[in-house]
C-alpha positions in Angstrom: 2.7 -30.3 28.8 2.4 -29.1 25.0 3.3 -31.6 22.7 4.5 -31.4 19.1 1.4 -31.9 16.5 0.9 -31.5 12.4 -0.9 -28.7 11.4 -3.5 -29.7 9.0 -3.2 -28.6 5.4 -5.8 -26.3 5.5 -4.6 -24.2 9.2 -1.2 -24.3 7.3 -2.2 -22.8 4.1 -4.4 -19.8 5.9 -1.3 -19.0 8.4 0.4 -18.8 4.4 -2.3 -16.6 3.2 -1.6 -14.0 6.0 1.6 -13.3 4.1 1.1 -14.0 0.3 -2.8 -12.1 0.4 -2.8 -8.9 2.8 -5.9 -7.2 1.2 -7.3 -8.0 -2.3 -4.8 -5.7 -3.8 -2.3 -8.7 -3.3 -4.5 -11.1 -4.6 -4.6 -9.2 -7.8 -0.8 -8.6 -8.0 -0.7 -12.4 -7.8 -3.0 -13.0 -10.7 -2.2 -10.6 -13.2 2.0 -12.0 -12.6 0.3 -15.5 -13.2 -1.8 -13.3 -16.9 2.3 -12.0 -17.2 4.0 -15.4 -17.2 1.4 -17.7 -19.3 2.3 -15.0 -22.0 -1.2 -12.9 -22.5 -1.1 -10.0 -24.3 -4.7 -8.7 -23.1 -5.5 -8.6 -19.5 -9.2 -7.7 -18.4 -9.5 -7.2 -14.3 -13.1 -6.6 -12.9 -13.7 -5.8 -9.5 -16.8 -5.4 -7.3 -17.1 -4.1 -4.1 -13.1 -2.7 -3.8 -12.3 -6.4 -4.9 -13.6 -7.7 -1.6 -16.9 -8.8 -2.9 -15.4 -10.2 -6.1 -11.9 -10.1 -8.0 -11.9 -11.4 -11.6 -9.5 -11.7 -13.8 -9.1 -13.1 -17.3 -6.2 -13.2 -19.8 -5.9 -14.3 -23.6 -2.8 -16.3 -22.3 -1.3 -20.0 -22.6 -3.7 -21.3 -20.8 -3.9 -24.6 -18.2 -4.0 -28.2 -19.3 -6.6 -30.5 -17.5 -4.4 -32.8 -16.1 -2.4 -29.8 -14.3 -5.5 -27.6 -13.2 -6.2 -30.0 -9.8 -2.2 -28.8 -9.3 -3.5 -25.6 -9.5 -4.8 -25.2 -6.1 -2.1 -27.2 -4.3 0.5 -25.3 -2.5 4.3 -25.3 -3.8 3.1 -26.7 -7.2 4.4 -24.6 -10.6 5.2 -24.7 -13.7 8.1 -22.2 -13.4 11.1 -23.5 -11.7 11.8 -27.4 -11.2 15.4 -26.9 -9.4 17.8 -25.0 -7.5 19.6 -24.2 -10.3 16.0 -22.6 -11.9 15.5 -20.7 -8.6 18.7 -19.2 -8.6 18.1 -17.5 -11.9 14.4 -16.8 -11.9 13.3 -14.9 -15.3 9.7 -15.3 -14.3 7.2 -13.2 -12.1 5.7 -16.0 -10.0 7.9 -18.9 -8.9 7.0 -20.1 -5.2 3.9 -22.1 -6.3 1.9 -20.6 -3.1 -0.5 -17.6 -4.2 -3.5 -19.5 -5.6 -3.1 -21.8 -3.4 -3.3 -19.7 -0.5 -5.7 -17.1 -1.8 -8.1 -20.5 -2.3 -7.7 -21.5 0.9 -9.5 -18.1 2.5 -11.8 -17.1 -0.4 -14.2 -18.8 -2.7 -12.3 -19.1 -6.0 -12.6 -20.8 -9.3 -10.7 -21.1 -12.3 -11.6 -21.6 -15.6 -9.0 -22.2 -18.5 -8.1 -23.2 -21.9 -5.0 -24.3 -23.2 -3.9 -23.2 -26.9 -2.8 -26.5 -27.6 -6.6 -27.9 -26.3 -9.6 -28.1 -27.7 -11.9 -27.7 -24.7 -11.5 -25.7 -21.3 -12.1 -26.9 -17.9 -13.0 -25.5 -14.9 -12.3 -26.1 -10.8 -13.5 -24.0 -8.1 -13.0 -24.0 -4.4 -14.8 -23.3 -1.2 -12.3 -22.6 1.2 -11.0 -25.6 2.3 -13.2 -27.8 -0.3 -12.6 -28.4 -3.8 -14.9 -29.3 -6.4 -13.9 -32.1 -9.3 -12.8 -30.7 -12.8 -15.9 -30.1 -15.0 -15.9 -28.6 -19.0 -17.0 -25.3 -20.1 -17.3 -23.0 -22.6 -14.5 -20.8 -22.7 -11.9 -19.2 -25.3 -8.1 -19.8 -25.0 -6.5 -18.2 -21.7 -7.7 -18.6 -18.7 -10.3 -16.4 -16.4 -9.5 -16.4 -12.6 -12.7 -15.1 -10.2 -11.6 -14.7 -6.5 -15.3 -14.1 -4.1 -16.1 -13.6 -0.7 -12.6 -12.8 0.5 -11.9 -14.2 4.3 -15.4 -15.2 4.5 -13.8 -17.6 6.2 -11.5 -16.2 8.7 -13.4 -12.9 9.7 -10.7 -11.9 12.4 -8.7 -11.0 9.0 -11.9 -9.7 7.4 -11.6 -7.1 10.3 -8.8 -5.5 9.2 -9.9 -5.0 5.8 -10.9 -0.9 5.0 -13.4 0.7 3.3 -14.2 -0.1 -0.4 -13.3 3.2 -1.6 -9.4 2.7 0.5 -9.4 -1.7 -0.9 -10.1 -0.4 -4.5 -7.3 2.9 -4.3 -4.8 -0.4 -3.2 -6.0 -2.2 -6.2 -5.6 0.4 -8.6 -2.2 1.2 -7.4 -1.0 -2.2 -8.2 -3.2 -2.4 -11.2 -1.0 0.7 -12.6 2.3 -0.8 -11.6 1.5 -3.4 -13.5 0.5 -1.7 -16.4 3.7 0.7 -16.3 5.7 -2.4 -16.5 4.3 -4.1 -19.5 3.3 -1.6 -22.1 3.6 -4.1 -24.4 0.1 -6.0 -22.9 -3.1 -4.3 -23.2 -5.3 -3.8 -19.7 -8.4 -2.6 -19.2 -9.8 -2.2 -15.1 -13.8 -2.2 -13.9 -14.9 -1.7 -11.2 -18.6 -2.1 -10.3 -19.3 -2.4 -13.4 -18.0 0.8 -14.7 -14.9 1.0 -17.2 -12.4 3.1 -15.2 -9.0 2.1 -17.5 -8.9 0.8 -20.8 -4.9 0.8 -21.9 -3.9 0.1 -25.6 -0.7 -1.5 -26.5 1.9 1.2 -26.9 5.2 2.1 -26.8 6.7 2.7 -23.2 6.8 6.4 -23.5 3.1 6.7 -24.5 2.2 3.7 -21.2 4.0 6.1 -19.0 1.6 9.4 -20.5 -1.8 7.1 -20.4 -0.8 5.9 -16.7 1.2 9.1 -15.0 -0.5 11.8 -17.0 0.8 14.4 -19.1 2.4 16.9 -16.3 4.7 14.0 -15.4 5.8 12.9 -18.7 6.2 17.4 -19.5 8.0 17.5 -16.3 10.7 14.6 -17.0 13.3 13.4 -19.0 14.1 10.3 -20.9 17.2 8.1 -19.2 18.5 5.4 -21.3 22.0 4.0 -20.1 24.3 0.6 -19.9 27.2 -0.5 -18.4 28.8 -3.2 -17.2 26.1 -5.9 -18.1 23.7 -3.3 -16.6 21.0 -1.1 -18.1 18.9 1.4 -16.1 16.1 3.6 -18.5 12.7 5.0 -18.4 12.3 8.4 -17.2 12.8 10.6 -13.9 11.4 13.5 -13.0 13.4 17.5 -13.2 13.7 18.3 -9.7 11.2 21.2 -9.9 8.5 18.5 -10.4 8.7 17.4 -6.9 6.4 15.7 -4.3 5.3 15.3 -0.8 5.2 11.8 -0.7 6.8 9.1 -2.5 3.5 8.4 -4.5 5.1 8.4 -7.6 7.7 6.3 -7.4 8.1 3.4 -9.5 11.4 1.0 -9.5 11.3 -2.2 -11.9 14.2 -4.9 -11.7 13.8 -7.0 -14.4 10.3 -6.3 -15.1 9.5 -7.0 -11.4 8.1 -3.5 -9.0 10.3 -3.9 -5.8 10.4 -1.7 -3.1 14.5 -1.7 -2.4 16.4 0.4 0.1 19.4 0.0 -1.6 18.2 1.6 -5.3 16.2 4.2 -3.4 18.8 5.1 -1.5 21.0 5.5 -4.6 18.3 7.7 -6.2 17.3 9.8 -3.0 21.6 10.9 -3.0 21.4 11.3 -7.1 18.5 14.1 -6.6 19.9 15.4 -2.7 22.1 18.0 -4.6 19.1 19.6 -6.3 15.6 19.2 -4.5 14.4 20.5 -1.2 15.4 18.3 2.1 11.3 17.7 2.4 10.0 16.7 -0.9 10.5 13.8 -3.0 11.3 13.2 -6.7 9.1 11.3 -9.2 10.3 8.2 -11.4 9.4 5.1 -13.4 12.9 3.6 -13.8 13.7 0.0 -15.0 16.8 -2.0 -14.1 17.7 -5.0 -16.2 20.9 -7.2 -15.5 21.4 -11.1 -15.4 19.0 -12.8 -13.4 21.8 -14.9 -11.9 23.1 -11.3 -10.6 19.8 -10.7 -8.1 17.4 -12.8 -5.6 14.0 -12.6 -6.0 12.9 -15.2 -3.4 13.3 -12.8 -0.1 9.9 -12.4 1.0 6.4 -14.2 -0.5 5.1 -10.6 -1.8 8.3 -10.7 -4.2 9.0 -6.9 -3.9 12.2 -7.3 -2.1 15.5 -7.9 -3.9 18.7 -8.9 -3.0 21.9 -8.0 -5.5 25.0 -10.3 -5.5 27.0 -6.9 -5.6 24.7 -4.7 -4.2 28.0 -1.5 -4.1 27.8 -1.6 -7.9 23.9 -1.5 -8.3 23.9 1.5 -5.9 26.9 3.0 -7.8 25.6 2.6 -11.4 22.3 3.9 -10.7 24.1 7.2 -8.7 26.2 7.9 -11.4 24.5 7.8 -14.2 21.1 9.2 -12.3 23.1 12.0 -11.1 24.8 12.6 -14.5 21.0 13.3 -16.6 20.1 15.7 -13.5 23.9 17.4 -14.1 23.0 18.6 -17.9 22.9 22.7 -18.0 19.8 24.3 -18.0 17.6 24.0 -21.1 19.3 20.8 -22.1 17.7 17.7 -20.4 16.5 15.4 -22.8 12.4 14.8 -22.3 12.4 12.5 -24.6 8.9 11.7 -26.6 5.8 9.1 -27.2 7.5 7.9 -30.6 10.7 5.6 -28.0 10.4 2.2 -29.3 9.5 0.1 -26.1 12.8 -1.8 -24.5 15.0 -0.1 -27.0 17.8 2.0 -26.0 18.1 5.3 -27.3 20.4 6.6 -30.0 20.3 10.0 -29.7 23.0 11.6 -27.6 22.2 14.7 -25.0 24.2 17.9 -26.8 25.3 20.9 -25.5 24.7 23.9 -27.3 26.9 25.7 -29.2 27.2 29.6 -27.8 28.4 32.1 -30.4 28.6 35.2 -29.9 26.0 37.3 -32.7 27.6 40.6 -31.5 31.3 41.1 -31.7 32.5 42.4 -27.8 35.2 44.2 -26.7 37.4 42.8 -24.3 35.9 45.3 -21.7 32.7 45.0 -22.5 32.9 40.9 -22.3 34.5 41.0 -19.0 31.5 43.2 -17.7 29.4 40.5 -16.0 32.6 39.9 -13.9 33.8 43.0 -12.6 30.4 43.7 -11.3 30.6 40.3 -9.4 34.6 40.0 -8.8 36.0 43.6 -8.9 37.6 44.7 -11.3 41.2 43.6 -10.5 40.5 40.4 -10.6 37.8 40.1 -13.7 40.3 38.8 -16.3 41.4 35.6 -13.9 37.6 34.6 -12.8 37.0 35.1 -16.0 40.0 32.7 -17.3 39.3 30.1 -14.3 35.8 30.0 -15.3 36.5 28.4 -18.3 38.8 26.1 -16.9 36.0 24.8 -14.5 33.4 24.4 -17.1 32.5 21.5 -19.5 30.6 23.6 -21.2 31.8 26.1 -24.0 32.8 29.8 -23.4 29.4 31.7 -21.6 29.6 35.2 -23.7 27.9 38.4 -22.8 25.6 39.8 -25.0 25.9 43.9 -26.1 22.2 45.5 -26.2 20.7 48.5 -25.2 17.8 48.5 -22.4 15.1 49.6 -24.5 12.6 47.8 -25.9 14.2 47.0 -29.3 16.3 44.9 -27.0 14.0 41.7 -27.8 14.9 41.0 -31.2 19.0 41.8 -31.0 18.4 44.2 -34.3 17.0 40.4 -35.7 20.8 38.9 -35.7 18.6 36.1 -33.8 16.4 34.1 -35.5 13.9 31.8 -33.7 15.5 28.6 -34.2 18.8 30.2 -32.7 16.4 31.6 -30.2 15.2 27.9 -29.4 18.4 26.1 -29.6 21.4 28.1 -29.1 19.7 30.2 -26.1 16.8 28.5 -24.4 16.8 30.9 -21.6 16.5 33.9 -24.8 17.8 37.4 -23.7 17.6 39.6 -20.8 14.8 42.6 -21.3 14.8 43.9 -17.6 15.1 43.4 -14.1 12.5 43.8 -11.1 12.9 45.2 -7.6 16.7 44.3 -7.9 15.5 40.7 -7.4 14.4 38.7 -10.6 15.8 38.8 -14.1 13.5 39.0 -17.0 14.2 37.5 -20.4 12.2 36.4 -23.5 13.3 33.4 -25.5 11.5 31.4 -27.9 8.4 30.3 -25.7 7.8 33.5 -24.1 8.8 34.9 -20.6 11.6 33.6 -18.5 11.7 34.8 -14.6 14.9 34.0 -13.2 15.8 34.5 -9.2 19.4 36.0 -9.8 20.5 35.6 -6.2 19.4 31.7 -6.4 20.7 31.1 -9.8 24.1 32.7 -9.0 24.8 30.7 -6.4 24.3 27.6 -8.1 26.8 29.0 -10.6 29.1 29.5 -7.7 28.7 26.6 -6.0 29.5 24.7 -9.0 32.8 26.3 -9.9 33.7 25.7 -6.4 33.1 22.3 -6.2 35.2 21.8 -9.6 37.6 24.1 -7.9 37.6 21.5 -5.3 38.3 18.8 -7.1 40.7 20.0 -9.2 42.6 21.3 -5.9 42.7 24.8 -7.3 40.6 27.1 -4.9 42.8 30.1 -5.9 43.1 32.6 -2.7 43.3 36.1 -2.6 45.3 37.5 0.2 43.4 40.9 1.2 45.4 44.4 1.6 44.5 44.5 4.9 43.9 41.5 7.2 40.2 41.3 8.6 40.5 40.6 12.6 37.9 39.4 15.0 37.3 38.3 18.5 37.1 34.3 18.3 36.1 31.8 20.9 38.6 29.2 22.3 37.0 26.4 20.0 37.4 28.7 16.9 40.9 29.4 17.6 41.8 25.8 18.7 40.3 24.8 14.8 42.4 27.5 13.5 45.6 26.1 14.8 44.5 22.3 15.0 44.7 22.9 11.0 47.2 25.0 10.6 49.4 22.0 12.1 48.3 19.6 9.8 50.4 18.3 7.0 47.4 19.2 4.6 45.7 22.2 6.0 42.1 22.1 4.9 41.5 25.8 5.3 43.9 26.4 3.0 42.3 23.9 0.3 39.2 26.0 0.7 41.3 28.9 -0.5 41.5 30.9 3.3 44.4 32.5 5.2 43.8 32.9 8.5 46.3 33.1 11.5 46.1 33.3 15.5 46.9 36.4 16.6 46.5 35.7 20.7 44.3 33.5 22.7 41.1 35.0 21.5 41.8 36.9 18.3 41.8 35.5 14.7 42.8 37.4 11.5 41.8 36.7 7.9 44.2 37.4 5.6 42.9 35.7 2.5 39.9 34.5 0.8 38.6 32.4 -1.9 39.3 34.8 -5.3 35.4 33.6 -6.4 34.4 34.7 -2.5 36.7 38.0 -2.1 33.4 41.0 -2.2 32.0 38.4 0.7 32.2 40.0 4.4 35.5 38.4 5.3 34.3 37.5 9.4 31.0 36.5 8.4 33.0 33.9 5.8 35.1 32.4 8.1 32.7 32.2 11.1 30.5 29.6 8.9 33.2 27.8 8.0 35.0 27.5 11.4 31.8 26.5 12.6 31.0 23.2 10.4 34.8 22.8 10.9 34.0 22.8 15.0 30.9 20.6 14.7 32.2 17.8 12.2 35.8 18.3 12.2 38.1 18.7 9.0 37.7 15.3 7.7 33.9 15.0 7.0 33.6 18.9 5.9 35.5 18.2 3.0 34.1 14.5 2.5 30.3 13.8 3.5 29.7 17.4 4.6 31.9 19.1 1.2 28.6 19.8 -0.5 27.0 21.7 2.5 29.8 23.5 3.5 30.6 25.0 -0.3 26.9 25.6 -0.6 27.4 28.2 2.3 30.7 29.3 0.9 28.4 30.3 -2.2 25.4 32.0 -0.7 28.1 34.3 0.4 29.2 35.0 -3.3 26.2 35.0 -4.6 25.1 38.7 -6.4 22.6 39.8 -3.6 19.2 41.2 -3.9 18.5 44.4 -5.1 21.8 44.3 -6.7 21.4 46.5 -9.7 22.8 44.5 -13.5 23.1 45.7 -16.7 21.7 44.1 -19.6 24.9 43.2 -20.4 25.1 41.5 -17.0 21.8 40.0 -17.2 22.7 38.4 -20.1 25.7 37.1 -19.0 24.3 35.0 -16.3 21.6 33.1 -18.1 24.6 32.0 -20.0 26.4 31.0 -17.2 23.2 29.2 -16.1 22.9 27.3 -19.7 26.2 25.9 -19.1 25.7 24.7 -15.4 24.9 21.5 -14.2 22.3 21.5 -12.2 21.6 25.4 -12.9 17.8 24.9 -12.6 17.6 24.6 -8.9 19.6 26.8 -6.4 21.6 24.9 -3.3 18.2 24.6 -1.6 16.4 22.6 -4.4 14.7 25.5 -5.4 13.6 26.1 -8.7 16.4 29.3 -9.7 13.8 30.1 -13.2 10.5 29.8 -14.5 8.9 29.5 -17.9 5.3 31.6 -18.7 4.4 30.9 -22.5 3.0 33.3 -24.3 -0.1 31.1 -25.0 -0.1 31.6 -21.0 0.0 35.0 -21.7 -2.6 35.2 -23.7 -5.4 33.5 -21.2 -4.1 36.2 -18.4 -4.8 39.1 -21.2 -7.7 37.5 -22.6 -6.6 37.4 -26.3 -8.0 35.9 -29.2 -11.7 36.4 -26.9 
């Protein structure tokens, strides 16, 4: 018979180690929170041996007092919350009063320190399950932290450690998290005895270049917005400046790096509309609300979260996420080093201002449109397309297709270029396929099949939502032989008090048991093969019935409506028409990737230009 027994303090404090100290990288995530709290400004983290041998940390900090350093080695003893009421509102990092406890109890560790308000420091070490008395030392304020021998004396965990090259890549990671989240504290990171980090004080912006690298900071704008109590900022990556993995994804609440479901999910549906189904975006993004608001004691690593209203979290960080990767082409805000750290920014994201440097006739303007729509029905696209749009009036600029073309008889200067027009003017296209332009940094390549159908898919969706997909009924009604299912959709909405075909702007009606007919379209969908249309969208009808096409599956279904609109390749367009869409493009949302999460453009420099041509050699 097994009977009931104490487990001795020492059993219990190892069986606690196995979830506070994983691997030396959690060691050091518990050490430089402890450098965070006591208030130091300079953190210095040597390593030796992928911090297995030895992890040392020291800090110009607050410091310990001799009477509480023997506390500092017992288990559930801090400085940082005294009550329930403390716990439920935790402003600190560290809080449980377990990590050096239990990262003493399987390691040999000592700790030296010097309070500010003291005039010597002390020092206690511990061997495992042994600690030594208190002793003096030499030693300036803050307090230095050296963790050896790690599970020298539990070598079934010792097992399980990796390589040193794999322990140290763990360390840095956390190293850099830290650093992200506290440009305001200089770090510096050996390991082996060799200088691998040395970070400055700086302002956030200039932390997120030293730390990410300059590609990520190029590649990414600045997000600064509040609401509600709540404030989400840093920066996120444009959707072109994708990954494979989630290696670059960093998510602060209240200065703490948590791995949450909720907030990723949140940002994973903010960037769905605009990257590829396989890659993953890249972000440092801080959330800061009322400590009382979120629970931070979920797990002993601290990098889970729980929020009190956990719907509003998700829909603040969707909304306004999802409203930065909205801004037309050309317009997303990068932001700069010079953001003064914690600080909101004042500037507001513009739109810019398209005026026409060419006076247009009327036929001339609606040019772009009766290539795409027909000419019938160019003056009321034309018309609805500003309706649709936020953005001002897209205009169509008259040239001729030579080269002189570039400098619009010099109406344009290069401010205007950079400003008004940051995808410049159309000088040619290739193979019927891409769109070339030159604006004020060089060459633009634009995909004119994948750019158009972000346009389209766009207006639809506004369309959509405004309950306006206008229809065109066709001279002659389209027939085709349909399947039982196909025809059973038909009529199963046509019965309906709201008939959802007709929302998405389509006429069609049974003719017999197995023959539909299509008598009208969506006007923005009209040149599109009529039977090809409506087989796509009976189809994600069939498979997820009218209610969740035009709910959870709207997007995917209207993306399809638009590849059918879209200009198709080797499509010959005018200057006039070139030009016309990368206006269109400036003043879509989201007009930088196609429905796919493609990139629809790219930018060459000229400085680019030069290396390929070898000037100035």
């Amino acid at each position: 018979m097994m009977h009931i027994q104490k487990l001795p303090d020492q059993l219990i404090s190892q069986i606690a180690a196995g979830e506070v100290v994983e691997r030396p990288a959690s060691a050091l995530k518990e050490l430089l929170e402890n450098s965070l709290d006591a208030g130091s400004t300079d953190i210095q983290v040597a390593l030796l041996q992928g911090g297995v041998k030895q992890l040392r940390v020291a800090d110009n900090g607050d410091g310990i007092v001799q009477e509480d350093l023997s506390l500092a080695l017992t288990r559930h003893a801090t400085s940082k919350i005294a009550s329930l009421e403390d716990l439920e509102s935790v402003a600190s990092l560290g809080f449980r009063g377990e990590a050096l406890a239990s990262i003493a109890s399987v390691s040999r560790t000592q700790i030296a320190s010097r309070a500010s308000s003291e005039k010597h420091a002390w020092r206690i070490a511990s061997n495992g399950s042994e600690i030594t008395p208190i002793e003096p030392i030499a030693l300036d304020a803050g307090t230095i932290v050296e963790v050896s021998d790690l599970y020298f004396n539990t070598p079934a965990r010792r097992k399980f450690l990796k390589t040193e090259a794999t322990e140290f890549g763990h360390c840095e990671a956390v190293f850099e998290r830290v650093a992200l989240s506290r440009p305001d504290v200089g770090f510096l990171l050996q390991h082996n005895g060799r200088v691998l980090s040395r970070l400055a004080v700086a302002v956030p912006e200039r932390r997120f270049l030293d730390v990410l690298g300059e590609e990520f900071v190029a590649e990414s704008f600045h997000l600064d917005e509040s609401a509600a109590g709540l404030r989400l900022w840093g920066r996120a990556a444009k959707p072109t400046f994708n990954r494979h993995s989630r290696d670059t994804q960093y998510v602060y609440v209240n200065g703490r790096f948590v791995r949450d479901k909720l907030i990723s999910h949140a940002i994973r549906q903010a960037y769905q509309d605009v990257l590829h189904h396989d890659r993953h975006p890249a972000f440092v993004l801080f959330l800061e609300l009322d400590a009382t608001l979120v629970d931070v004691n979920v797990h002993p690593a601290k990098t889970e979260v729980r929020f009190r209203d956990g719907q509003a979290i998700h829909r603040f960080i969707f909304h306004k996420l999802h409203k930065a990767l909205a801004t037309p082409t050309g317009v997303l805000n990068t932001g700069s080093v010079e953001h003064a750290p914690h600080q909101p920014s004042n500037t507001q994201q513009t739109y810019p201002t398209y005026q026409s440097k060419i006076p247009l006739s009327a036929r001339e303007s609606d040019s772009f449109y009766q290539t795409l729509y027909g000419n019938s029905n160019a003056e009321n696209i034309h018309q609805m397309h500003q309706t649709q749009t936020d953005a001002p009036e897209a205009f169509i600029y008259k040239a001729s297709s030579d080269a002189n073309f570039s400098r619009q008889e010099n109406t344009t200067d290069s401010q205007d270029f950079s400003q008004d027009f940051p995808l410049g003017f159309a000088v040619a296209q290739i193979h019927g396929v891409y769109v070339l332009a030159q604006n004020a940094l060089g060459l633009v390549v634009v995909d004119m099949h994948a750019a158009h159908e972000r346009i389209m898919y766009e207006k639809l969706k506004n369309a959509l939502d405004m309950q306006a997909v206008a229809m065109q009924p066709l001279l002659l009604p389209v027939s085709f032989h349909a399947d039982k299912l196909e025809v059973a959709i038909v009529q199963e909405t046509l019965a309906q008090h709201e008939n959802s075909l007709q929302k998405l702007g389509f006429d069609i009606a049974v003719l017999s048991p197995s023959t539909l007919a299509v008598r009208g379209v969506p006007v923005m969908l009209q040149h599109a093969d009529a039977v090809t249309l409506a087989r796509d969208v009976l189809r994600d009808l069939r498979e997820f019935g009218a209610s969740r096409s035009l709910t959870e599956r709207r997007n995917e279904l209207l993306g399809t409506m638009a590849c059918h609109a879209a200009v198709r390749a080797n499509r010959s367009l005018t200057i006039p028409e070139m030009n016309a869409l990368l206006r269109d493009m400036e003043a879509t949302e989201r007009s930088g990737q196609c429905n796919h999460g493609r990139p629809t453009w790219f930018q060459v420099s000229l400085s680019d230009l030069d290396k390929m041509f070898m000037r100035g050699k």
